[in-house]
PAMARZA-297180 format. One line per field, with one value per residue (C-alpha): chain; x, y, z. Coordinates in steps of 0.25 Angstrom, whole numbers, padded with zeros to 4 digits. Each point is the difference from the previous one (the first is absolute). Layout:
# residues N
c	c(A,...)
xx	c(X,...)
yy	c(Y,...)
zz	c(Z,...)
This chain:
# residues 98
c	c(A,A,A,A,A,A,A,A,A,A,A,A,A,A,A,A,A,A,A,A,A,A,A,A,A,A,A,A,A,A,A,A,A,A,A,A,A,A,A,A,A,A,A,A,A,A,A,A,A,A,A,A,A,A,A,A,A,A,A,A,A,A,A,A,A,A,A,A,A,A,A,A,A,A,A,A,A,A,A,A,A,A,A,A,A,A,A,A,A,A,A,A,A,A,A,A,A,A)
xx	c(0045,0005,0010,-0004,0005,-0011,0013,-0005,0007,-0002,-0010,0003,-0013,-0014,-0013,-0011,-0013,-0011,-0014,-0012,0001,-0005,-0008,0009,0003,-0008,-0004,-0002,0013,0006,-0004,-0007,-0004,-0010,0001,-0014,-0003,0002,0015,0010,0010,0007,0004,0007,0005,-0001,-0006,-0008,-0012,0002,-0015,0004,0013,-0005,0001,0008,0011,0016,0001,-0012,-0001,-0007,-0013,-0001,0015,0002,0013,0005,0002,-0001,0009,-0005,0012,0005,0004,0007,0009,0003,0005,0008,0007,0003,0006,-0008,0004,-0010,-0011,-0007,-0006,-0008,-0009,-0014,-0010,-0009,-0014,-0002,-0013,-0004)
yy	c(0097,-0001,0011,0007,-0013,-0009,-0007,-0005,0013,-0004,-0009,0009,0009,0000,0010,0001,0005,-0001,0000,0010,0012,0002,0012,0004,0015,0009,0010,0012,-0002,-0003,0013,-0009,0009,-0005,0007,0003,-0016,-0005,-0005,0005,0009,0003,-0006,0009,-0011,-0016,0000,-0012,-0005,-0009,-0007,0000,-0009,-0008,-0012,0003,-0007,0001,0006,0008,0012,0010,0003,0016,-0003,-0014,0003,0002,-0013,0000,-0011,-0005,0001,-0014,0002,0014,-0008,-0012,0010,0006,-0011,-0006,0015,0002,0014,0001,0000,0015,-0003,0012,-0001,0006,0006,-0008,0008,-0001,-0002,0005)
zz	c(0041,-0013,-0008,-0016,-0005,0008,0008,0013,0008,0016,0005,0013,-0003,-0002,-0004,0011,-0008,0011,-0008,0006,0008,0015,0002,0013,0002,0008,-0011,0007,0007,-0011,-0009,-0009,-0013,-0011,-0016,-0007,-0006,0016,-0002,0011,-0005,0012,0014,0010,0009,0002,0013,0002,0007,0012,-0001,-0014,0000,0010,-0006,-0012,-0006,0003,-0014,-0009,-0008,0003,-0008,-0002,-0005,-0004,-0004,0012,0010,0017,0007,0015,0010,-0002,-0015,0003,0010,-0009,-0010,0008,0007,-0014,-0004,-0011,-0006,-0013,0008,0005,0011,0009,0013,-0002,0010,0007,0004,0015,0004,0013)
């Protein structure tokens, strides 16, 4: 990381920019809603799809929003135990199949 002057700032930190998106959230679930030209202009709730994310990485973004990241259970705990507070981390809904 390095300060407005290019200065080597910390070494301490890092960027994670996963590439791709999964398709993972259940969209009826998850108040999936789709504008005129097919893009989605609004998604009520993450709720995700357990067939879905199966198999899916520890770290992804989600492809309806890929601006928005999901974390498995491991990295949420490694954050915390390290006491990171500039991460916002919160628990999403998992569909349950019956």
């Amino acid at each position: 990381m390095y300060d407005h002057r290019e200065r080597l700032y910390s070494r301490d930190y890092f960027i994670i920019n996963p590439i791709g998106a999964l398709d993972c959230l259940d969209e009826k679930a998850s108040g999936v809603k789709y504008g005129e030209e097919g893009s989605v202009v609004d998604i009520a709730e993450f709720v995700l799809d357990p067939a879905k994310v199966q198999n899916a990485p520890a770290l992804f973004r989600i492809d309806k929003k890929p601006s928005k990241y999901v974390v498995d259970e491991r990295f949420v705990q490694a954050v915390e135990a390290q006491g990171f507070t500039n991460v916002l981390l919160a628990p999403l809904r998992m569909l349950e199949r019956a």
